[in-house]
C-alpha positions in Angstrom: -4.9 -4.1 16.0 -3.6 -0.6 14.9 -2.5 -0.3 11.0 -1.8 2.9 9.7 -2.9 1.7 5.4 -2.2 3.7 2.4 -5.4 2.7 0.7 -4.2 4.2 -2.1 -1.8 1.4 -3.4 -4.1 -1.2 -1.8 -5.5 -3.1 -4.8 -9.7 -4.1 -4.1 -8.3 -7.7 -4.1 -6.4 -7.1 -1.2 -8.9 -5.1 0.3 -11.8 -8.1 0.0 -9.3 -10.4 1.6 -8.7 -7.7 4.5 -13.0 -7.8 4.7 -12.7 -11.7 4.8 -10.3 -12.1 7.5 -12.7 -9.3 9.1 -15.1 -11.6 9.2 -13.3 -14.4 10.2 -12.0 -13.0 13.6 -14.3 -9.9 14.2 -15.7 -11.8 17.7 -11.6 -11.8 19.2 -10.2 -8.9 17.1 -10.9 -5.3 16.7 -9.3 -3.8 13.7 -8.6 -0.1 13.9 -7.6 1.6 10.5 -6.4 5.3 10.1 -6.2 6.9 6.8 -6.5 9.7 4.9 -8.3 9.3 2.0 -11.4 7.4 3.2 -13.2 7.1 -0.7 -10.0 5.0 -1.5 -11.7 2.2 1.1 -14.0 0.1 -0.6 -17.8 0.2 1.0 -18.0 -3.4 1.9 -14.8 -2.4 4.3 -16.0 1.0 5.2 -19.5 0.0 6.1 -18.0 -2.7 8.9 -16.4 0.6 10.7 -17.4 3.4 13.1 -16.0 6.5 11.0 -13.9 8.8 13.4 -12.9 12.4 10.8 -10.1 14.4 12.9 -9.6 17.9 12.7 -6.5 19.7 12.4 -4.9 20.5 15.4 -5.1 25.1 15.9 -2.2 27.1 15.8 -2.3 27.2 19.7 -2.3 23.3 20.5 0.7 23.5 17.5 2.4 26.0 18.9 2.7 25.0 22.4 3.6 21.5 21.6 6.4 22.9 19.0 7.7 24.7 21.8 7.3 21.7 24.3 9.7 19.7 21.9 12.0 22.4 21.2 12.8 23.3 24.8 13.2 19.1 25.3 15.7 19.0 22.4 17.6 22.5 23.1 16.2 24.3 19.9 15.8 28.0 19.1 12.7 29.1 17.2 11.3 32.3 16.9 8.1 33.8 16.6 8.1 34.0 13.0 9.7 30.7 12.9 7.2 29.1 14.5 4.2 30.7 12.5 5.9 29.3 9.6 5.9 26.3 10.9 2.4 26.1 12.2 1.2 27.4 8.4 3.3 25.0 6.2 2.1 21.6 8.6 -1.3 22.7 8.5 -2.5 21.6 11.5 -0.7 18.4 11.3 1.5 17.8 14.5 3.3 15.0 13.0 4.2 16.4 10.1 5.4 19.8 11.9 7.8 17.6 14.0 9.1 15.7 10.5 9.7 19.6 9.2 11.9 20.6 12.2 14.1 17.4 12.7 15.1 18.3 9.1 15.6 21.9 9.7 17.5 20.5 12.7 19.5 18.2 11.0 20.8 20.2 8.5 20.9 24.0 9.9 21.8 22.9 13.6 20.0 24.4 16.8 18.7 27.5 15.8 16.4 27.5 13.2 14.7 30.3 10.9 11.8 30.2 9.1 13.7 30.3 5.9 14.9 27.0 6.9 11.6 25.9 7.5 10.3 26.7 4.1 14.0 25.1 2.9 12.8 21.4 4.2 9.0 21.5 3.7 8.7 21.7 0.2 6.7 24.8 0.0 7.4 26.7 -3.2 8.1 30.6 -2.6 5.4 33.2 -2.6 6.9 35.1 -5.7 6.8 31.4 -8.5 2.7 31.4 -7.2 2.1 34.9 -7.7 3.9 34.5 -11.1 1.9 31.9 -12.4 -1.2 33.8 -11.1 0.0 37.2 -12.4 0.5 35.1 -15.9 -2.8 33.8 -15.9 -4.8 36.9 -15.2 -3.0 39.0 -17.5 -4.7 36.5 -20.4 -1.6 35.7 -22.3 -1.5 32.5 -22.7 2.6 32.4 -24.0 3.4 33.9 -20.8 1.1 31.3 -18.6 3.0 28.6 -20.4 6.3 30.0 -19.3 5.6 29.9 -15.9 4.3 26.3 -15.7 7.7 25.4 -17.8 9.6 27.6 -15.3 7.8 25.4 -12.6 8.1 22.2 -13.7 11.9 22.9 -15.0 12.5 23.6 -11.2 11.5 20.5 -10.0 8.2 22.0 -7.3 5.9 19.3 -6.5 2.8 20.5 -8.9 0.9 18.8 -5.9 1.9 21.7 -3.8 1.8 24.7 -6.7 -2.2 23.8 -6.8 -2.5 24.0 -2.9 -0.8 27.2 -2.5 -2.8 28.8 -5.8 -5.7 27.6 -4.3 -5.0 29.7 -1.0 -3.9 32.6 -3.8 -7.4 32.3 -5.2 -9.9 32.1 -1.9 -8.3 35.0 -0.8 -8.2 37.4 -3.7 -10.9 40.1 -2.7 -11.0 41.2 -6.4 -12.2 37.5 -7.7 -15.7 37.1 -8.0 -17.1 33.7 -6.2 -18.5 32.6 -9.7 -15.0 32.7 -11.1 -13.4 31.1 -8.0 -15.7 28.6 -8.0 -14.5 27.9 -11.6 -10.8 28.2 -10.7 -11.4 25.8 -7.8 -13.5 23.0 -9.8 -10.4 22.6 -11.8 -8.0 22.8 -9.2 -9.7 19.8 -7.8 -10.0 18.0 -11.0 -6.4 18.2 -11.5 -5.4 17.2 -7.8 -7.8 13.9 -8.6 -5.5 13.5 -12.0 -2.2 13.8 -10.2 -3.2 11.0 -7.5 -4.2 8.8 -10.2 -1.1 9.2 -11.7 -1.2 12.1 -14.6 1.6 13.8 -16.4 2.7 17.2 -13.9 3.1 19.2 -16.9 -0.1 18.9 -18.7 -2.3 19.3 -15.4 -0.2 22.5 -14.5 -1.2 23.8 -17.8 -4.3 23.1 -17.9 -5.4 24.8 -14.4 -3.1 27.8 -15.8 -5.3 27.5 -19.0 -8.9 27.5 -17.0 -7.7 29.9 -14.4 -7.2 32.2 -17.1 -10.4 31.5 -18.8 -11.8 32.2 -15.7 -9.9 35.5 -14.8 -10.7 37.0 -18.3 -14.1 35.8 -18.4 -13.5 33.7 -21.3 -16.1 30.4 -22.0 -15.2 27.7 -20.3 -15.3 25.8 -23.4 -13.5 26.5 -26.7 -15.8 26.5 -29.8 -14.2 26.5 -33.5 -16.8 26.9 -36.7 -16.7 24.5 -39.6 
């Protein structure tokens, strides 16, 4: 038995009567579950399974089977193209294939890697940069603008974090002790967003610690009475 769960919006009531019927038929049935937040499962479920973590796939295994499909379905991608692709699906196969049957679909055989970036959802290089420029210049006004410039353009906030994060781990001029700082929050916020929290206010406040963090500010405000 195969089931591909969203354990996310599977309520612990449901998930006790999954362990139950476990137990009922474990000595003629093998359940198999693939997910891909594993803390969402609760333990008396998790603790019944063999744990199996996959890595992502590496630009070579992606790359050769990209090329496998598009010679299969008569598509043109180039080089750059196809590093596109292999960066935005991030070692996932399935969703690299998702990407370029919506690039197919709407720009026809021969694809580019703007039309890549078009369909996935990834927000430009210049609106992160922005945000980060914003943030390390310490004005706060200016911070605010971007996340309002963001969230009035409709990106996914989800993928704004992922991409600063990438913006952050690689800045050579960021000390590891701010990073870290930058990255605890970046985290926290991701956890917020999951559990269902406003876009706007978690964007601002990862612009708001990032700063702190840029310009060395305390991490906590403190006002005299």
């Amino acid at each position: 038995m195969l089931t591909h769960v969203n354990f996310i919006s599977l309520k612990t009531s449901l998930q006790n009567a999954l362990r139950r019927t476990m137990e009922t038929y474990s000595k003629v049935t093998r359940f198999f579950f693939i997910c891909n937040y594993i803390s969402r499962i609760i333990e008396p479920l998790a603790s019944r399974c063999a744990k199996f973590r996959f890595k992502p796939l590496s630009d070579e295994i992606m790359s050769s089977r990209i090329l496998h499909i598009c010679d299969q379905e008569g598509l043109n991608l180039d080089s750059e193209a196809l590093s596109t692709l292999s960066s935005i699906s991030q070692g996932d196969l399935r969703r690299a294939i998702t990407y370029l049957q919506g690039a197919a679909r709407l720009f026809g055989s021969s694809i580019s890697s703007k039309d890549l970036l078009s369909v996935s959802g990834v927000i430009p290089v210049e609106v992160v940069e922005a945000l980060y420029a914003a943030c390390k210049s310490g004005n706060f006004d200016l911070a605010n603008k971007e996340v309002n410039n963001i969230i009035a353009e409709g990106y996914p906030v989800s993928q704004m974090l992922s991409q600063l994060f990438d913006v952050v781990v690689e800045a050579d001029d960021v000390p590891d002790e701010q990073k870290a700082r930058i990255c605890k929050s970046l985290a926290e916020a991701d956890k917020r967003l999951v559990d269902g929290a406003d876009e706007y206010l978690q964007l601002l406040d990862v612009a708001s610690n990032t700063m702190r963090a840029l310009c060395n500010m305390p991490q906590e405000f403190s006002f005299e009475t």
